[in-house]
N, CA and C of each residue as an Amber inpcrd file, in Angstrom:
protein
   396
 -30.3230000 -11.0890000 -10.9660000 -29.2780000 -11.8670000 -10.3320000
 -29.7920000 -12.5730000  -9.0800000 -30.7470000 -11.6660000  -8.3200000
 -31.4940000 -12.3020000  -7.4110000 -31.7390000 -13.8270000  -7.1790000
 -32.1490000 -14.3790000  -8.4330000 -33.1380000 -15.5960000  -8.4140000
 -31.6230000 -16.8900000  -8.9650000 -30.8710000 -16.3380000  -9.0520000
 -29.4570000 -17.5320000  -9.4360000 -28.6610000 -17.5770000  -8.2730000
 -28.6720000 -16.3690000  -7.4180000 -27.9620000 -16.1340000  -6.1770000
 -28.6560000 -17.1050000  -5.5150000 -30.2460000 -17.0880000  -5.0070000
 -30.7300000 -17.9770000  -4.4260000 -30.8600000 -19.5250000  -4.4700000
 -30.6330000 -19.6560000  -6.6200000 -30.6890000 -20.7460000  -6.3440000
 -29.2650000 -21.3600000  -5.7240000 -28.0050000 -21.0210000  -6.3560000
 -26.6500000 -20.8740000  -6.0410000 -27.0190000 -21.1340000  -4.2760000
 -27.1900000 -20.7930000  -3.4680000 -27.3790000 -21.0550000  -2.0810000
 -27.7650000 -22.1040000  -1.6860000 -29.0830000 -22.1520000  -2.4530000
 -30.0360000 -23.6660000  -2.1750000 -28.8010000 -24.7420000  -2.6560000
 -28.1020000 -25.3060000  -3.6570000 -27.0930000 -25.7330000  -4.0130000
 -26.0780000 -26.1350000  -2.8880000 -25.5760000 -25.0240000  -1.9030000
 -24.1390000 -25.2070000  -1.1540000 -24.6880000 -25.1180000  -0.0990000
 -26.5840000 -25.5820000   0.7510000 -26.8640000 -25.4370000   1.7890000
 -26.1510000 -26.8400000   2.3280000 -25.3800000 -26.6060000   3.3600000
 -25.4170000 -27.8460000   4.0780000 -23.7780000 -28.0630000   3.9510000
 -22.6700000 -27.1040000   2.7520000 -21.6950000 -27.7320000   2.1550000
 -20.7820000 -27.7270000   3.5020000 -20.0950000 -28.4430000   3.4960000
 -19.0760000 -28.3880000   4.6830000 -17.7810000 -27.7630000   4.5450000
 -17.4910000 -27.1420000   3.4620000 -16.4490000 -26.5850000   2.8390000
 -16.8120000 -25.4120000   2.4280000 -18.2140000 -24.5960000   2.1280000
 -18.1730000 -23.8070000   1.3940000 -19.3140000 -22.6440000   1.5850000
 -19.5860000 -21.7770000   1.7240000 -20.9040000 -21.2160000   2.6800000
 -21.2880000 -20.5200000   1.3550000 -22.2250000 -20.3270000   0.8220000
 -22.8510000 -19.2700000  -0.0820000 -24.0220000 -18.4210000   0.4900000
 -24.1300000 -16.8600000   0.7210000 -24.9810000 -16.5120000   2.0080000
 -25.5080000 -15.4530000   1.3900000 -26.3220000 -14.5740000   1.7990000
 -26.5430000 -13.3330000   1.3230000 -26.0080000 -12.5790000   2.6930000
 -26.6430000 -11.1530000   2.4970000 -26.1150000 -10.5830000   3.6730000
 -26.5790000  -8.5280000   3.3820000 -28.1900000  -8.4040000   4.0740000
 -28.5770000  -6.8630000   4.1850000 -27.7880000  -6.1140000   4.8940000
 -27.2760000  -5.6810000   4.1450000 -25.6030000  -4.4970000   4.3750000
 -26.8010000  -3.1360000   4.9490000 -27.9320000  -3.1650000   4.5940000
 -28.7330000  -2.2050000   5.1300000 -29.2510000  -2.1330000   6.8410000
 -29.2410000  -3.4380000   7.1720000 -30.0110000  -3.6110000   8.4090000
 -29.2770000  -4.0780000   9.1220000 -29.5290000  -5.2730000   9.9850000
 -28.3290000  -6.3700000  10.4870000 -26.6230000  -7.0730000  10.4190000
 -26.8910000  -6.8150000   8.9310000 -25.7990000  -6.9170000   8.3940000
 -24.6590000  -5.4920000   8.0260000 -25.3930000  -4.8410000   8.3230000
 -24.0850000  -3.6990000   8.0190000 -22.8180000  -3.3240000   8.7780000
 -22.6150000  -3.7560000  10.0610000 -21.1270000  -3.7800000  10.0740000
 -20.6360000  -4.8150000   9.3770000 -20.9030000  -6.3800000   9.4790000
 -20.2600000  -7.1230000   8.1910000 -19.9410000  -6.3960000   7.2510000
 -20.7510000  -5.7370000   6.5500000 -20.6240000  -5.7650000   5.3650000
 -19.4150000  -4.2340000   5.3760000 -19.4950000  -3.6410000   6.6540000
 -18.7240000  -2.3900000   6.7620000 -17.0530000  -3.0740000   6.7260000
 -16.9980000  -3.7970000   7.7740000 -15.5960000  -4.9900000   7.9190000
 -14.7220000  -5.6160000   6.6930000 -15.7820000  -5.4570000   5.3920000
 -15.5700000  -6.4050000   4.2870000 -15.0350000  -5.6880000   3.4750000
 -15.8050000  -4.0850000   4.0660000 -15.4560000  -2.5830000   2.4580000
 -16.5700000  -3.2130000   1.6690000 -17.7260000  -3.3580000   1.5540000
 -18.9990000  -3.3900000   0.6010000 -19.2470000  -2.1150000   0.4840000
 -19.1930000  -1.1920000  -0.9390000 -19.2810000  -0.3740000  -1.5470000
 -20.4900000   0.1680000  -1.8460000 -20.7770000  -1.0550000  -3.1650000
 -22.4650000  -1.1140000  -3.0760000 -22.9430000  -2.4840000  -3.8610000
 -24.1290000  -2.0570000  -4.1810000 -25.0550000  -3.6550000  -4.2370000
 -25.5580000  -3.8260000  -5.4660000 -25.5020000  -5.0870000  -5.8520000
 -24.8650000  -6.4750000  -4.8760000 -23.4080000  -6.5400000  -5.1790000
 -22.5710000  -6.5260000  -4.0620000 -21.5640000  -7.2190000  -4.1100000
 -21.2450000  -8.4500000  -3.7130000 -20.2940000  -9.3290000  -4.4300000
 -20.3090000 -10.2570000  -3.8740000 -18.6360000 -10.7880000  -3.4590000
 -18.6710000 -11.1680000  -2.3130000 -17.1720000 -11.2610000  -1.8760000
 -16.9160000 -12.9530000  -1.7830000 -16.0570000 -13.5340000  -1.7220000
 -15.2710000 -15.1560000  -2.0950000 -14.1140000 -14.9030000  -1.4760000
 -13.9370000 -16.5640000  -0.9820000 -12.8530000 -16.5260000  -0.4830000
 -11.9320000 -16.9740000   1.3170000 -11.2630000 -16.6890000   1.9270000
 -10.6260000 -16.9530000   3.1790000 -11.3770000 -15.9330000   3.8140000
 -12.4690000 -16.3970000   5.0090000 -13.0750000 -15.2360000   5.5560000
 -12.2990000 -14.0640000   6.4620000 -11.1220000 -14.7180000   6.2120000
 -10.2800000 -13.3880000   6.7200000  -9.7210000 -12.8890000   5.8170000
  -9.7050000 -12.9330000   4.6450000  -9.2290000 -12.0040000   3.5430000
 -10.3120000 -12.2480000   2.2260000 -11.3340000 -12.0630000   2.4590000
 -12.2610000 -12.0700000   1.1200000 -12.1760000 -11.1600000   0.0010000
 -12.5750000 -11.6090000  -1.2520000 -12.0230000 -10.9210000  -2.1220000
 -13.4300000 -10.2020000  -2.8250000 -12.7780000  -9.1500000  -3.9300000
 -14.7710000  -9.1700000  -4.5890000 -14.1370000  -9.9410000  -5.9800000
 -15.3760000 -10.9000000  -5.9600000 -16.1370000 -11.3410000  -7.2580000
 -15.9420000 -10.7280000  -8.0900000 -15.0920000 -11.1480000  -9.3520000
 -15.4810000 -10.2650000 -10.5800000 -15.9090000 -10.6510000 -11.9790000
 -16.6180000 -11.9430000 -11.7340000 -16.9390000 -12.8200000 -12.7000000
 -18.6200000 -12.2430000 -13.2820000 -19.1940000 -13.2610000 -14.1270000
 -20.0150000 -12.7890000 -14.9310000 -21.2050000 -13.0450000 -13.4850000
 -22.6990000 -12.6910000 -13.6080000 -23.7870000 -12.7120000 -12.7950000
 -24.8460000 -13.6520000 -12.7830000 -24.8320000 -14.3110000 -14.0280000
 -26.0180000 -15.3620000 -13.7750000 -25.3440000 -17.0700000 -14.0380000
 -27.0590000 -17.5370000 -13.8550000 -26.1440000 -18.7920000 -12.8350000
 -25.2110000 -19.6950000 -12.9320000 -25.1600000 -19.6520000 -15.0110000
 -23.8890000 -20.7040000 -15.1700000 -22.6310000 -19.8620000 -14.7240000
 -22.1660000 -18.7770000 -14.4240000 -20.8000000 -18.1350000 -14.4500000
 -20.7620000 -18.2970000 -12.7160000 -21.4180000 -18.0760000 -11.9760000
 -21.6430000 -18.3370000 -10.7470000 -21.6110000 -19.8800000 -10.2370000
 -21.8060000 -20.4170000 -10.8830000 -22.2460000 -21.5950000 -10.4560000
 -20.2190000 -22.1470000 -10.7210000 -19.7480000 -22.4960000 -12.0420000
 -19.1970000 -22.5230000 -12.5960000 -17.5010000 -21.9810000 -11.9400000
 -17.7880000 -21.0470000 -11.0830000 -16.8660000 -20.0640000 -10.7150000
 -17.1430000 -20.7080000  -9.1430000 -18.3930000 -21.1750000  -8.2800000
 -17.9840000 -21.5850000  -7.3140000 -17.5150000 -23.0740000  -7.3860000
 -18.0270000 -23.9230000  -8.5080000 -17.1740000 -25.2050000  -8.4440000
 -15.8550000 -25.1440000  -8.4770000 -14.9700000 -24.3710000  -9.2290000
 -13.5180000 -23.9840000  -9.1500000 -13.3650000 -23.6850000  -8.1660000
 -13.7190000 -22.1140000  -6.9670000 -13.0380000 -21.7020000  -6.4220000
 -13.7250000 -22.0520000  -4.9870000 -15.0170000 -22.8090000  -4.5050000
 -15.7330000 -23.0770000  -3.4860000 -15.0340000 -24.2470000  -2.9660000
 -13.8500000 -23.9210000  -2.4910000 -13.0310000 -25.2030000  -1.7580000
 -11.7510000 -24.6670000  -0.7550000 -11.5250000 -25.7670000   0.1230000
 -10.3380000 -25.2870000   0.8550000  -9.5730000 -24.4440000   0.3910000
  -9.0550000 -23.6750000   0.6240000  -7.6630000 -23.1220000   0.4340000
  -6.3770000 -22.9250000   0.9170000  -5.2060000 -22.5650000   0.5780000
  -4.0080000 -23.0040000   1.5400000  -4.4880000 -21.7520000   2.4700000
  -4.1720000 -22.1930000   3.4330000  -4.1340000 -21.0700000   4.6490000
  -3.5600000 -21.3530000   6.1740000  -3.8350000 -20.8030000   7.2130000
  -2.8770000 -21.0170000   8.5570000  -4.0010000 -22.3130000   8.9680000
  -4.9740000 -22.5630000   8.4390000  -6.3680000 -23.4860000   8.9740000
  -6.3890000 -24.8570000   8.1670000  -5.0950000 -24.4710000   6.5150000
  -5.3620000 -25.5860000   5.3630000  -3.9700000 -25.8840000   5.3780000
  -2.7130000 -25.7870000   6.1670000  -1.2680000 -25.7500000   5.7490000
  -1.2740000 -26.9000000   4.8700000  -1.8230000 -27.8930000   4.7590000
  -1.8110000 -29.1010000   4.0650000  -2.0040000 -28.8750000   2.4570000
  -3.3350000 -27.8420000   2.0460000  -3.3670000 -27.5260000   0.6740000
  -1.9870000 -26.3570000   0.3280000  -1.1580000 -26.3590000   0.7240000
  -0.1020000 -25.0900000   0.9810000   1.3680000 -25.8020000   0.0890000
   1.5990000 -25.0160000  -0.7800000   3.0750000 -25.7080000  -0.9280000
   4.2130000 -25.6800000  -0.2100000   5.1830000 -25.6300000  -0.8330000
   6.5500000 -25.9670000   0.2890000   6.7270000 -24.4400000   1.1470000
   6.7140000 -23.3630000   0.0000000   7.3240000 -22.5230000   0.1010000
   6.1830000 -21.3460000   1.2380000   5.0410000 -21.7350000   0.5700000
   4.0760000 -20.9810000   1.6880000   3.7720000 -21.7240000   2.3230000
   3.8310000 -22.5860000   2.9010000   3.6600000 -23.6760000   4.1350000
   4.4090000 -22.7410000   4.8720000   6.0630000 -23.1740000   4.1930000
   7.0920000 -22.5450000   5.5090000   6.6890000 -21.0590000   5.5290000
   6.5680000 -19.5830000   4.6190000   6.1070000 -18.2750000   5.5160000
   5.0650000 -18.3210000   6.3350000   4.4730000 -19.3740000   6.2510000
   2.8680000 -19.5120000   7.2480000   3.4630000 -19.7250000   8.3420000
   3.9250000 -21.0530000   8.3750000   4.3770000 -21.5580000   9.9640000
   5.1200000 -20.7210000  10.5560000   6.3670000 -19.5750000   9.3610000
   7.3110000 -18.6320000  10.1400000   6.2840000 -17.7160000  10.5890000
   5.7160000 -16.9800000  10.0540000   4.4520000 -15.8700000  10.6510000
   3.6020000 -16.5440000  11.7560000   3.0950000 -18.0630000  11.8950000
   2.2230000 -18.1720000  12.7690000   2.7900000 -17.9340000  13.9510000
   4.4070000 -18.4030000  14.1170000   4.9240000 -18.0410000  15.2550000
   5.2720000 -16.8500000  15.9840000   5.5620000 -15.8970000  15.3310000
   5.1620000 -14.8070000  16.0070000   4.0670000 -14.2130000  16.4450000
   4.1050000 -13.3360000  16.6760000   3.5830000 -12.8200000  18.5520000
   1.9780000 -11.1200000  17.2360000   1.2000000 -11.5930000  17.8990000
   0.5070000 -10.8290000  16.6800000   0.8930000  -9.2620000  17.0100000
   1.6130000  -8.6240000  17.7810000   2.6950000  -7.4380000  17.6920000
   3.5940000  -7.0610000  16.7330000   4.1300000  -8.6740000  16.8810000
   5.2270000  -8.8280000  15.7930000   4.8150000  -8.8420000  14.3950000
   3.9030000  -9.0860000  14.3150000   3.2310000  -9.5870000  12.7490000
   2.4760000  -8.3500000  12.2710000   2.0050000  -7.6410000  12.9820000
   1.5150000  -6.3690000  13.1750000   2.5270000  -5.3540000  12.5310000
   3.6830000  -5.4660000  13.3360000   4.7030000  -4.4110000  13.3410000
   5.4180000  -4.6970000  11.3920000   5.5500000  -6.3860000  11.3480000
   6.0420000  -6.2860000  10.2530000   4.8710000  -5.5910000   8.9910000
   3.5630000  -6.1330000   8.9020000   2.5100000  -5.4690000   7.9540000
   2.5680000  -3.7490000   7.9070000   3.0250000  -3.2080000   9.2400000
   3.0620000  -1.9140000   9.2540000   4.4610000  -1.6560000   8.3340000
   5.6570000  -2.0010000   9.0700000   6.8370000  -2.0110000   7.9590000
   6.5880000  -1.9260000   6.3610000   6.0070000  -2.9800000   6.1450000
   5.6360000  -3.6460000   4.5190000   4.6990000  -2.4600000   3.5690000
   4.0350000  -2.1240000   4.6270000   2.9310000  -0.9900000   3.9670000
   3.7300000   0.3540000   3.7700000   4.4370000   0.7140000   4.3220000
   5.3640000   1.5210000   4.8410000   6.3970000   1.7870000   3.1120000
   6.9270000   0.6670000   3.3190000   7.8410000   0.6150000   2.4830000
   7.1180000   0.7800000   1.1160000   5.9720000   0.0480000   0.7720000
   5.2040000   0.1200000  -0.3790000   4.6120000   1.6890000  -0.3250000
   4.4490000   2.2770000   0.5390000   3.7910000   3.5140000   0.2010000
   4.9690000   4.8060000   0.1480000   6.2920000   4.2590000   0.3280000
   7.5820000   5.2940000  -0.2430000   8.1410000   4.8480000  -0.8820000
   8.3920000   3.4600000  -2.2610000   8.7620000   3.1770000  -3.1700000
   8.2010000   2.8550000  -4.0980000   6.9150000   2.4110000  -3.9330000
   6.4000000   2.4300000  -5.2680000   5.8280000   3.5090000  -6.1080000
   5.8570000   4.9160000  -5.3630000   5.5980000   6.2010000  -6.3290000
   6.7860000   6.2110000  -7.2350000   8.1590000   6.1050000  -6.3140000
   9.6780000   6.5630000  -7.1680000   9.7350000   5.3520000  -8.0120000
   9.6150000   3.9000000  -7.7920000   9.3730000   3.1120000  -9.1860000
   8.5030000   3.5290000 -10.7880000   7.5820000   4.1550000 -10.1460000
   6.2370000   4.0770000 -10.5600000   7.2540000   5.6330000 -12.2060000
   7.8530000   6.3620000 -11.0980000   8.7940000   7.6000000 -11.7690000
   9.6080000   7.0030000 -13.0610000  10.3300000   5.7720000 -12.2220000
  11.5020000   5.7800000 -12.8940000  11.0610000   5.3120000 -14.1030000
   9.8290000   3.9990000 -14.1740000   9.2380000   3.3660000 -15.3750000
   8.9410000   4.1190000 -16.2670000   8.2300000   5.4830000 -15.9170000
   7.8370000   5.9470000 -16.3580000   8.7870000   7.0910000 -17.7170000
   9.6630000   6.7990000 -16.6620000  10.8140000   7.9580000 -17.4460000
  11.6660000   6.8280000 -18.5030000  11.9560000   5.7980000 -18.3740000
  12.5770000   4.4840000 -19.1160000  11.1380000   4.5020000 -20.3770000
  10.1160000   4.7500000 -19.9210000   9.2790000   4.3230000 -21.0430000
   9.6070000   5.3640000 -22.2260000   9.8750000   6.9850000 -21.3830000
  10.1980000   7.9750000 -22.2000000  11.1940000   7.7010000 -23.2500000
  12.2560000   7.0040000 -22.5950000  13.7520000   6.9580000 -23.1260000
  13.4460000   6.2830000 -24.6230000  12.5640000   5.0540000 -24.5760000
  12.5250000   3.9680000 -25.8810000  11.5270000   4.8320000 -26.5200000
Protein backbone atom coordinates (compact mmCIF):
# COMPACT_ATOMS: atom_id res chain seq x y z
CA UNK A 1 0.00 0.00 0.00
CA UNK A 2 3.04 1.97 0.70
CA UNK A 3 4.03 2.82 -2.88
CA UNK A 4 0.10 4.07 -4.05
CA UNK A 5 -0.11 6.05 -0.76
CA UNK A 6 2.97 7.86 -1.96
CA UNK A 7 2.10 8.08 -5.20
CA UNK A 8 -1.60 9.33 -4.11
CA UNK A 9 0.41 12.28 -2.25
CA UNK A 10 2.71 13.17 -5.05
CA UNK A 11 -0.82 13.71 -6.96
CA UNK A 12 -2.58 16.26 -4.21
CA UNK A 13 0.96 18.00 -3.46
CA UNK A 14 0.22 21.54 -3.74
CA UNK A 15 -3.92 20.87 -3.76
CA UNK A 16 -5.56 23.80 -2.21
CA UNK A 17 -8.54 21.92 -1.13
CA UNK A 18 -7.23 18.74 -0.17
CA UNK A 19 -4.06 17.51 1.90
CA UNK A 20 -3.04 13.78 1.43
CA UNK A 21 -0.15 13.21 4.23
CA UNK A 22 1.29 10.40 5.97
CA UNK A 23 1.86 10.62 9.56
CA UNK A 24 4.59 8.19 12.17
CA UNK A 25 2.02 7.60 14.91
CA UNK A 26 5.36 6.06 16.35
CA UNK A 27 7.58 9.10 16.72
CA UNK A 28 6.53 12.75 16.11
CA UNK A 29 3.41 12.07 15.16
CA UNK A 30 1.88 10.24 17.94
CA UNK A 31 -0.20 12.54 19.77
CA UNK A 32 -1.87 13.33 16.30
CA UNK A 33 -2.40 10.28 15.72
CA UNK A 34 -3.49 9.74 19.66
CA UNK A 35 -6.20 12.92 19.03
CA UNK A 36 -7.55 11.02 15.91
CA UNK A 37 -8.03 7.34 17.96
CA UNK A 38 -5.38 5.59 15.39
CA UNK A 39 -5.65 2.07 16.52
CA UNK A 40 -3.23 0.61 14.28
CA UNK A 41 -1.36 0.66 10.96
CA UNK A 42 -1.94 1.92 8.42
CA UNK A 43 -4.83 3.72 9.09
CA UNK A 44 -6.12 6.03 7.13
CA UNK A 45 -8.45 8.89 8.24
CA UNK A 46 -10.57 11.52 5.51
CA UNK A 47 -12.38 14.14 5.93
CA UNK A 48 -13.26 17.71 8.18
CA UNK A 49 -10.04 17.91 10.24
CA UNK A 50 -12.15 18.33 13.06
CA UNK A 51 -14.12 15.32 12.67
CA UNK A 52 -12.10 12.81 10.50
CA UNK A 53 -13.35 9.70 9.69
CA UNK A 54 -11.49 6.12 9.01
CA UNK A 55 -11.26 5.08 5.47
CA UNK A 56 -12.93 2.06 4.65
CA UNK A 57 -12.45 1.65 1.08
CA UNK A 58 -10.31 -0.79 -0.91
CA UNK A 59 -6.04 -0.09 -0.63
CA UNK A 60 -4.46 0.25 -3.85
CA UNK A 61 -4.24 3.01 -6.08
CA UNK A 62 -7.28 2.92 -8.31
CA UNK A 63 -9.76 2.63 -5.09
CA UNK A 64 -7.73 5.38 -3.42
CA UNK A 65 -7.28 7.43 -6.00
CA UNK A 66 -10.93 7.07 -7.14
CA UNK A 67 -12.32 7.56 -3.55
CA UNK A 68 -10.21 10.81 -3.17
CA UNK A 69 -11.59 12.33 -6.46
CA UNK A 70 -15.18 11.90 -4.95
CA UNK A 71 -14.56 12.71 -1.50
CA UNK A 72 -11.12 15.15 -1.66
CA UNK A 73 -13.21 18.38 -1.70
CA UNK A 74 -14.86 21.05 0.36
CA UNK A 75 -17.37 20.04 2.53
CA UNK A 76 -20.42 21.66 4.16
CA UNK A 77 -19.12 22.83 7.38
CA UNK A 78 -18.97 26.07 9.91
CA UNK A 79 -15.71 27.07 7.29
CA UNK A 80 -18.02 25.82 3.88
CA UNK A 81 -21.74 27.17 5.01
CA UNK A 82 -22.02 27.79 1.28
CA UNK A 83 -21.61 23.89 0.26
CA UNK A 84 -24.41 23.41 3.20
CA UNK A 85 -28.08 23.07 2.46
CA UNK A 86 -30.94 24.96 3.81
CA UNK A 87 -31.51 22.92 6.64
CA UNK A 88 -27.82 22.44 7.91
CA UNK A 89 -26.78 25.83 7.02
CA UNK A 90 -29.46 26.99 9.55
CA UNK A 91 -28.25 24.19 12.69
CA UNK A 92 -24.71 25.50 11.84
CA UNK A 93 -25.34 29.16 12.10
CA UNK A 94 -27.84 28.20 15.27
CA UNK A 95 -24.80 26.26 17.02
CA UNK A 96 -22.14 28.74 15.79
CA UNK A 97 -23.82 31.19 17.96
CA UNK A 98 -23.58 29.86 21.00
CA UNK A 99 -21.11 30.22 23.58
CA UNK A 100 -18.72 26.88 23.34
CA UNK A 101 -20.21 26.11 27.15
CA UNK A 102 -23.32 26.09 25.64
CA UNK A 103 -22.53 23.77 22.85
CA UNK A 104 -20.57 21.75 25.20
CA UNK A 105 -23.37 21.43 27.66
CA UNK A 106 -25.80 20.53 24.81
CA UNK A 107 -23.21 17.46 23.28
CA UNK A 108 -23.06 16.43 26.96
CA UNK A 109 -27.05 16.38 27.13
CA UNK A 110 -27.19 14.47 23.63
CA UNK A 111 -24.67 11.81 24.74
CA UNK A 112 -26.49 11.52 27.84
CA UNK A 113 -29.67 10.85 26.45
CA UNK A 114 -28.20 8.36 23.80
CA UNK A 115 -26.46 6.42 26.46
CA UNK A 116 -30.05 5.89 28.59
CA UNK A 117 -32.29 5.21 25.59
CA UNK A 118 -30.83 3.52 23.24
CA UNK A 119 -30.19 0.24 25.44
CA UNK A 120 -34.28 0.33 26.31
CA UNK A 121 -34.90 0.82 22.37
CA UNK A 122 -32.36 -1.55 21.58
CA UNK A 123 -34.94 -4.00 24.36
CA UNK A 124 -37.99 -3.13 22.98
CA UNK A 125 -36.86 -4.08 19.12
CA UNK A 126 -35.71 -6.72 20.27
CA UNK A 127 -38.74 -8.07 22.02
CA UNK A 128 -41.19 -6.83 18.79
CA UNK A 129 -38.76 -8.97 16.76
CA UNK A 130 -39.77 -11.84 19.25
CA UNK A 131 -43.49 -11.11 18.84
CA UNK A 132 -43.47 -11.68 14.63
Amino acid sequence: MKPAWDKLMKEYEGSANALVADVDCTAAGSDLCSANVVRGYPTIKWGDPDDLQDYEGGRDLADMEAFAKENLKPLCSPANLDLCDADTKTKLESFMKMSSGKLEGKIRNAQKALEEEVPVMKKVLAHLKKEL
